[in-house]
C-alpha positions as CSV (number, residue, x, y, z in Angstrom):
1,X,72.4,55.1,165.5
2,X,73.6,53.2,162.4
3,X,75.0,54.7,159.2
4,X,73.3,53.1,156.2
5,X,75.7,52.0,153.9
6,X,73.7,50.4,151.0
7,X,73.8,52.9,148.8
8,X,77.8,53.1,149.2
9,X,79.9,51.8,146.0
10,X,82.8,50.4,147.8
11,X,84.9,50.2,144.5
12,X,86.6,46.4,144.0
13,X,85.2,45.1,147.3
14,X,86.7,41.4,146.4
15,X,90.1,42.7,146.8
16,X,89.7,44.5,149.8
17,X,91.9,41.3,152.2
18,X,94.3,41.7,149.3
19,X,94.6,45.7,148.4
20,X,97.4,46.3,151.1
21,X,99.9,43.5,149.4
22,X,99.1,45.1,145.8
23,X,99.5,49.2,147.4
24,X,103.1,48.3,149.1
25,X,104.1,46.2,146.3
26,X,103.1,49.3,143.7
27,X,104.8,52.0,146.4
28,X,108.1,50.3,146.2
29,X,107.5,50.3,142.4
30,X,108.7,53.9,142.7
31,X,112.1,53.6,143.6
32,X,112.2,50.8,140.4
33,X,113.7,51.2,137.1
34,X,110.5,51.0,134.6
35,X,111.2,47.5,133.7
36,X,111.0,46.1,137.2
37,X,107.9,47.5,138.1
38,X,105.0,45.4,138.7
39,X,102.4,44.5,135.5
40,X,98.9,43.9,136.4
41,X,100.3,40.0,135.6
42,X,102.8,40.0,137.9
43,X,100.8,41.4,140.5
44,X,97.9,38.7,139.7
45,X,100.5,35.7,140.1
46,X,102.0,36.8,143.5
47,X,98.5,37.0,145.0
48,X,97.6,33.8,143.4
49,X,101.1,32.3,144.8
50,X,100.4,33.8,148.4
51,X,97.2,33.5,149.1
52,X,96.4,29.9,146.7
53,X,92.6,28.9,147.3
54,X,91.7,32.0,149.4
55,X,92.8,34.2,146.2
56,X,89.5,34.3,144.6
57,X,90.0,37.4,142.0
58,X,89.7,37.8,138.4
59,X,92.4,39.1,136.2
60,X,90.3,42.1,134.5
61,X,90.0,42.9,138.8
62,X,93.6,43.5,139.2
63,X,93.9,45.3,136.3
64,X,91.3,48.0,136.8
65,X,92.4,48.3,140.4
66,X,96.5,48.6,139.7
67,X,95.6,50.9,136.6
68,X,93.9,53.4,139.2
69,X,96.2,52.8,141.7
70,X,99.2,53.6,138.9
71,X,97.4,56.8,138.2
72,X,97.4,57.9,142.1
73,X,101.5,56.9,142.7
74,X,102.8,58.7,140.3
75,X,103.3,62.5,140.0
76,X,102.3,64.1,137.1
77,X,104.5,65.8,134.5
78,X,107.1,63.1,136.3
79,X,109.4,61.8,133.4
80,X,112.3,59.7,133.5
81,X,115.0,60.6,130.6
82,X,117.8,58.7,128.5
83,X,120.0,59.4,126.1
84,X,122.0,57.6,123.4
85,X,123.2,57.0,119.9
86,X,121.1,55.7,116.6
87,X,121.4,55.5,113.6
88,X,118.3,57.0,111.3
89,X,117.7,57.7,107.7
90,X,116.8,61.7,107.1
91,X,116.0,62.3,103.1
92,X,117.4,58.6,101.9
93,X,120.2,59.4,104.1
94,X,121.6,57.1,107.1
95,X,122.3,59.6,109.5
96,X,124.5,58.9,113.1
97,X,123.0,61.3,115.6
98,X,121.5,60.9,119.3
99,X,118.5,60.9,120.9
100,X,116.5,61.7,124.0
101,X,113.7,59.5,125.0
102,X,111.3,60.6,128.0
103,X,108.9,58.4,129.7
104,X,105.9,59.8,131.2
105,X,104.9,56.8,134.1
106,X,101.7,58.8,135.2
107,X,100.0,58.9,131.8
108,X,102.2,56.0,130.2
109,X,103.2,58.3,127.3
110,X,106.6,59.4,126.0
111,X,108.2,61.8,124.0
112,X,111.4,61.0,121.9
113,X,113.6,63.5,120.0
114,X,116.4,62.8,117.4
115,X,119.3,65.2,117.0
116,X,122.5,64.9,114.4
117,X,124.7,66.4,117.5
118,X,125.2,66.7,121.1
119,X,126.1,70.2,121.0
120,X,123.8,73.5,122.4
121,X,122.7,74.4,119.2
122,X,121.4,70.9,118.6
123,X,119.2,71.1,122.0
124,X,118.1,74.8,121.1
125,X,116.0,73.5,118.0
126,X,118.2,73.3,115.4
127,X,115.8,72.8,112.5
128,X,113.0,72.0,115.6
129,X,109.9,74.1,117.1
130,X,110.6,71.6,120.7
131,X,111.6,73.6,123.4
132,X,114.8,73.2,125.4
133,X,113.6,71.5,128.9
């Protein structure tokens, strides 16, 4: 008896020879600092580069398929955080204070906070409704 599989969408069907390259290469993209992860780019040049003539995708291709596959890798409400100095201007004032900067890989958003010191009462919401992570 056969299964009738017309009526299947098999989604990106082109890169099927290529998807295994592309889902290692974005799983090691985990344990990667943000800047050294893979862009849809990157990812198109190191198939074109393996595979040459047999490489027969477009560039919109790659990045609808890394964009979903982005969205499965990471965990949500995952963030990475830094810290640092800046300088900012508060009232016409320049101001030396820090900052904490969270990047949000799943949903490619971030969140960044500017504080005029590193104490506790700073990170409480001093003059802030945000609430201490």
């Amino acid at each position: 008896m056969k299964v009738k599989t017309s009526g299947v969408k098999r989604p990106f069907p082109k890169l099927e020879p290529f998807k295994a390259d592309i889902d290692i290469w974005l799983e090691e993209d985990k344990k990667a600092r943000r800047k050294q992860r893979h862009t849809a780019k990157r990812i198109y040049k190191r198939l074109h580069e393996k595979y040459q003539e047999k490489f027969n995708c477009s560039y919109h291709t790659i990045v609808s398929y890394a964009t979903m596959m982005k969205k499965h890798i990471y965990i949500p409400g995952e963030a990475q955080a830094d810290f640092g100095e800046a300088d900012f201007y508060e009232n016409g004032a320049l101001l030396h204070g820090y900052h904490l900067n969270l990047s949000f890989s799943y949903s490619n958003s971030g969140y960044m906070q500017l504080f005029k010191g590193e104490n506790l009462e700073y990170l409480k919401g001093y003059g802030s409704t945000t609430p201490l992570l």
